[in-house]
N, CA and C atoms as an extended XYZ file, in Angstrom:
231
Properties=species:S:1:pos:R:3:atomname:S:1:resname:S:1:resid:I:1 pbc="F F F"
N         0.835       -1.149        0.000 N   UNK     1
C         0.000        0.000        0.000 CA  UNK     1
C         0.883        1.214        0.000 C   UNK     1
N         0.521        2.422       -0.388 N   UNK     2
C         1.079        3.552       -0.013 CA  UNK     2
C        -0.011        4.949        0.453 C   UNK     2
N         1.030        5.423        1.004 N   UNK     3
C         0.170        6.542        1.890 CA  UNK     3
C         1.055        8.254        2.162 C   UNK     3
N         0.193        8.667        1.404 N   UNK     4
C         1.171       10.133        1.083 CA  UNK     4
C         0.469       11.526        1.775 C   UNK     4
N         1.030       11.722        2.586 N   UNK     5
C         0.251       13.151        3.387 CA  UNK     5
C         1.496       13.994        2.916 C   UNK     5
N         0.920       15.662        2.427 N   UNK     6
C         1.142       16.660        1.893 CA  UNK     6
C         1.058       18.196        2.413 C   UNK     6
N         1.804       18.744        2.307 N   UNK     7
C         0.934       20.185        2.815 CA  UNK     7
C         1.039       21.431        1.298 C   UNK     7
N        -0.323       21.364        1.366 N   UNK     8
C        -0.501       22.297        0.067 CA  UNK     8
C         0.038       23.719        0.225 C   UNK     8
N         0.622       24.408        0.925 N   UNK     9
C         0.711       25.636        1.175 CA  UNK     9
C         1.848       25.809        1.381 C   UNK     9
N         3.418       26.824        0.862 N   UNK    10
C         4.184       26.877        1.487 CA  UNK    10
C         4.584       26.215        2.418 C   UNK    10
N         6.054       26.447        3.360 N   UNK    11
C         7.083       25.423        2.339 CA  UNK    11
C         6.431       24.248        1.918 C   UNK    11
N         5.488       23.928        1.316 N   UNK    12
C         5.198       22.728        0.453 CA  UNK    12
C         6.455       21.663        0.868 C   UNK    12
N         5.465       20.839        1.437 N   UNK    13
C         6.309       19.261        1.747 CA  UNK    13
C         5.084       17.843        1.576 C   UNK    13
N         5.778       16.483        1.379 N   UNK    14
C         5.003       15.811        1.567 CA  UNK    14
C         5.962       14.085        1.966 C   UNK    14
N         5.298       13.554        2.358 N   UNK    15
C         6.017       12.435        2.654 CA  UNK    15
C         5.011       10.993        2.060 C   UNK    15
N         5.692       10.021        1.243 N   UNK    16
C         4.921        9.057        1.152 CA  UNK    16
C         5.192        7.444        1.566 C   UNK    16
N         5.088        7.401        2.162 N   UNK    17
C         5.086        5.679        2.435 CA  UNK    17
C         4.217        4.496        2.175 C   UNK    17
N         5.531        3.941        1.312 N   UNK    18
C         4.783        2.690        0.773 CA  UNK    18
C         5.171        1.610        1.386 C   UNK    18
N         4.976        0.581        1.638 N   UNK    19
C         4.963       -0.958        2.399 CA  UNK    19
C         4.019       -1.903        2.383 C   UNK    19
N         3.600       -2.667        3.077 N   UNK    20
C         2.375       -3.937        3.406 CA  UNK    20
C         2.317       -3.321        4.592 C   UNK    20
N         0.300       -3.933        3.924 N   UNK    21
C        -0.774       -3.490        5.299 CA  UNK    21
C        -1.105       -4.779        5.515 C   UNK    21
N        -1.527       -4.643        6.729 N   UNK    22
C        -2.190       -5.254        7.438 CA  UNK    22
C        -3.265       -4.954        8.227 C   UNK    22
N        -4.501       -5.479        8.516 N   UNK    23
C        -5.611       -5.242        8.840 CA  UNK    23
C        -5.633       -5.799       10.466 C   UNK    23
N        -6.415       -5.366       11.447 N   UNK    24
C        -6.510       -5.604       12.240 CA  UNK    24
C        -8.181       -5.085       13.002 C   UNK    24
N        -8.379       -6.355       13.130 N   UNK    25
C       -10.277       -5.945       13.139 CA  UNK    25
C       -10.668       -6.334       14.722 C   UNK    25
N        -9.693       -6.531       15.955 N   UNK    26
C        -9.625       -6.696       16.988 CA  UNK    26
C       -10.473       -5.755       17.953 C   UNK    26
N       -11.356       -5.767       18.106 N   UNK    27
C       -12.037       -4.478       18.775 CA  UNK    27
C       -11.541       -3.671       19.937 C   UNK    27
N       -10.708       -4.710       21.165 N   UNK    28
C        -9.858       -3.969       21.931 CA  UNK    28
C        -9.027       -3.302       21.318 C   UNK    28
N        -8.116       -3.137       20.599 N   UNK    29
C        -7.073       -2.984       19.932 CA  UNK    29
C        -7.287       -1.624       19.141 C   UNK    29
N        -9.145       -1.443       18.120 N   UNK    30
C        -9.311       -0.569       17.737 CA  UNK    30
C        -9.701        0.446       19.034 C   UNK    30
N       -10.140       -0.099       19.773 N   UNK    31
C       -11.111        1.372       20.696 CA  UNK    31
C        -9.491        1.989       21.399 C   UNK    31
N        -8.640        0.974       21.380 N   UNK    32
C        -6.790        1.588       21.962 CA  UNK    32
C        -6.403        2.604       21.150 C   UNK    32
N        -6.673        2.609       19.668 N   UNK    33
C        -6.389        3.102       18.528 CA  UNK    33
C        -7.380        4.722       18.349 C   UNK    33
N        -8.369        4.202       18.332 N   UNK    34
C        -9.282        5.212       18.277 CA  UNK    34
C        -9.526        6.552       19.246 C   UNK    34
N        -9.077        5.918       20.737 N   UNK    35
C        -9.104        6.400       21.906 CA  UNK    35
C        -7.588        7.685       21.760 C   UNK    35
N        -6.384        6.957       21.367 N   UNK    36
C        -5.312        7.607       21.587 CA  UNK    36
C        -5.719        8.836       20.016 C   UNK    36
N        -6.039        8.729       19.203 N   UNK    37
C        -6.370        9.397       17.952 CA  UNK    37
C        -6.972       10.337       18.801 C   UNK    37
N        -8.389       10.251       19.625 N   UNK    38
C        -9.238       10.973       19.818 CA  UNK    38
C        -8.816       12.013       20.931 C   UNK    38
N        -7.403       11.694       21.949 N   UNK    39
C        -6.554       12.343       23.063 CA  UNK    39
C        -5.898       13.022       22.050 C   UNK    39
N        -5.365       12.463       21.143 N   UNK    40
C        -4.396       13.447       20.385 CA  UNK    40
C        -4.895       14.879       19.390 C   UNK    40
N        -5.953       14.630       18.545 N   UNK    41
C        -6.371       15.535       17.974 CA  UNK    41
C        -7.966       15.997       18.226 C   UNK    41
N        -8.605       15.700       19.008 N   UNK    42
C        -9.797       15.899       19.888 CA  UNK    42
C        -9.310       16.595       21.481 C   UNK    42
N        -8.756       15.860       21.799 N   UNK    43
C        -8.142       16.664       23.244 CA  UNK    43
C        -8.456       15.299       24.339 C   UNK    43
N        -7.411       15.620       25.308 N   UNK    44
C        -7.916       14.134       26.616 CA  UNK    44
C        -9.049       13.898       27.063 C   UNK    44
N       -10.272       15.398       27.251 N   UNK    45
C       -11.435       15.606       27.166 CA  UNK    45
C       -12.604       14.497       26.967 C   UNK    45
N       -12.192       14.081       25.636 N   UNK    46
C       -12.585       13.719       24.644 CA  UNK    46
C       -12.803       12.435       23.962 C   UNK    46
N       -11.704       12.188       24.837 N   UNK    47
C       -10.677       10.821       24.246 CA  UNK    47
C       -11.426        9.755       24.121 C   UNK    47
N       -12.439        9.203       25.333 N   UNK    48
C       -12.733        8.362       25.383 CA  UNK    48
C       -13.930        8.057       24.931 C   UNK    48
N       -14.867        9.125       24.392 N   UNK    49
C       -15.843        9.370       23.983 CA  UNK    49
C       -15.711        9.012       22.310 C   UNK    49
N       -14.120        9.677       21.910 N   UNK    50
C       -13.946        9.279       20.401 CA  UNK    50
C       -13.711        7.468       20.456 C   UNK    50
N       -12.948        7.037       20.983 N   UNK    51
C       -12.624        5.780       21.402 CA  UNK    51
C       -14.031        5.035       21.268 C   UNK    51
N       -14.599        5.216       22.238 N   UNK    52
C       -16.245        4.337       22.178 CA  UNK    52
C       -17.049        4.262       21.016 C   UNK    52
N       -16.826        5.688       20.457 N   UNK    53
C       -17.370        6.091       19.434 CA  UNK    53
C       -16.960        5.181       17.865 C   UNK    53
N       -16.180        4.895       17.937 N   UNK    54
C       -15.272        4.257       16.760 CA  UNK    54
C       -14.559        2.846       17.034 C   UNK    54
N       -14.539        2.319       18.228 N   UNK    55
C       -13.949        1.321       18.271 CA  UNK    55
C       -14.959        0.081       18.166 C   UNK    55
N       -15.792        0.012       17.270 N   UNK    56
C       -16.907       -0.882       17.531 CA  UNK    56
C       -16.969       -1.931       16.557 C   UNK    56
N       -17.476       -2.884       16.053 N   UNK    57
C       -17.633       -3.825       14.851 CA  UNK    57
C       -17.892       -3.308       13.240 C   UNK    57
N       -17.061       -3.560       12.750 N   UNK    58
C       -16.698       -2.684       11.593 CA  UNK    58
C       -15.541       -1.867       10.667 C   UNK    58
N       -15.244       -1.181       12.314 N   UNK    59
C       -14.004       -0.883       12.143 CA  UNK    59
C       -12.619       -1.305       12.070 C   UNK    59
N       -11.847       -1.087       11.323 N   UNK    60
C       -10.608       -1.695       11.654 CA  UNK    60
C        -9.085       -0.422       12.163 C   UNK    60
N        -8.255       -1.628       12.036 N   UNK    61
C        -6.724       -0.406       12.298 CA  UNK    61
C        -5.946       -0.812       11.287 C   UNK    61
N        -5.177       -0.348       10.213 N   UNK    62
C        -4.102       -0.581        9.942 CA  UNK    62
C        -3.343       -0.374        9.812 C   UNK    62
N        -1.943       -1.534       10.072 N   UNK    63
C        -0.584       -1.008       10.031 CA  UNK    63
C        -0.066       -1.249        9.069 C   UNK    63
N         0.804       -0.434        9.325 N   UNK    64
C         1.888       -0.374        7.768 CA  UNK    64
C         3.427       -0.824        8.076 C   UNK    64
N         3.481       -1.919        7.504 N   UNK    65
C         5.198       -2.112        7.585 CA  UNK    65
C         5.687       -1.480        6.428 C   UNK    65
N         6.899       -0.335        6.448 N   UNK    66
C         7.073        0.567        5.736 CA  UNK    66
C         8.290       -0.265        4.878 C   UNK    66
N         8.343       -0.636        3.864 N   UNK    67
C         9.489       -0.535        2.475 CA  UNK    67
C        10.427        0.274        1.436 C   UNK    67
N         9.755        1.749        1.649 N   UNK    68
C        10.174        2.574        1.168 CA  UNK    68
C         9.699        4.027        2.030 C   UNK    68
N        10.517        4.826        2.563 N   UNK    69
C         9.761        6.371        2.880 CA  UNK    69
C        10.023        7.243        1.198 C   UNK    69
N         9.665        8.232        0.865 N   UNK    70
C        10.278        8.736        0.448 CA  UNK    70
C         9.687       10.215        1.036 C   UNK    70
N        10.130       11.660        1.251 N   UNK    71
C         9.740       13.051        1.786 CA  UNK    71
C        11.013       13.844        1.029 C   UNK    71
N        10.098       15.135        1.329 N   UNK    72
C        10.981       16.596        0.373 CA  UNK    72
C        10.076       17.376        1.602 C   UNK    72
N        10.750       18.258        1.898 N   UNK    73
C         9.968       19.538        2.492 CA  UNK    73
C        10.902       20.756        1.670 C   UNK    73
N         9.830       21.967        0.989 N   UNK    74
C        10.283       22.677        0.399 CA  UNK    74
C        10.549       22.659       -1.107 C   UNK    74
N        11.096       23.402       -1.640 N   UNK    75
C        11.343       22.991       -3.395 CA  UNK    75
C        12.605       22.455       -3.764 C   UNK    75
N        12.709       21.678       -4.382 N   UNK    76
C        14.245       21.630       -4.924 CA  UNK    76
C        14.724       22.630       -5.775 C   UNK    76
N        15.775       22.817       -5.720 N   UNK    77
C        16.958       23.304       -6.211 CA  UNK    77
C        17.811       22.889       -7.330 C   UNK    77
């Protein structure tokens, strides 16, 4: 799989990583996943409410064993 996050705006950077996924449909495992997502960009507040919210049948997590990074921040030269 690969997975490329970007920033459109000055200094323009992006990083992409490609590797094998793997799926993980463990429900403890997602609401662990979901929970720490929801502390991190929701707030601690929050956390557990995003967690409950998302860690339920359906959802999954996946990881990425990475094979290649490749990133640039800025323009080349």
């Amino acid at each position: 799989m690969a997975l490329c996050v970007d920033l459109p705006e000055p200094p323009y950077a992006f990083v992409q990583v490609q590797g094998i996924a793997e799926l993980g449909a463990d429900l403890d495992e997602c609401r662990r996943v979901a929970t720490a997502c929801g502390s991190r960009y929701m707030g601690a507040d929050r956390a557990e409410e995003f967690g409950a919210r998302n860690g339920v049948p359906g959802e999954l997590v996946v990881w990425i064993t990475p094979t290649k990074v490749v990133a640039q921040l800025g323009s080349v030269t």
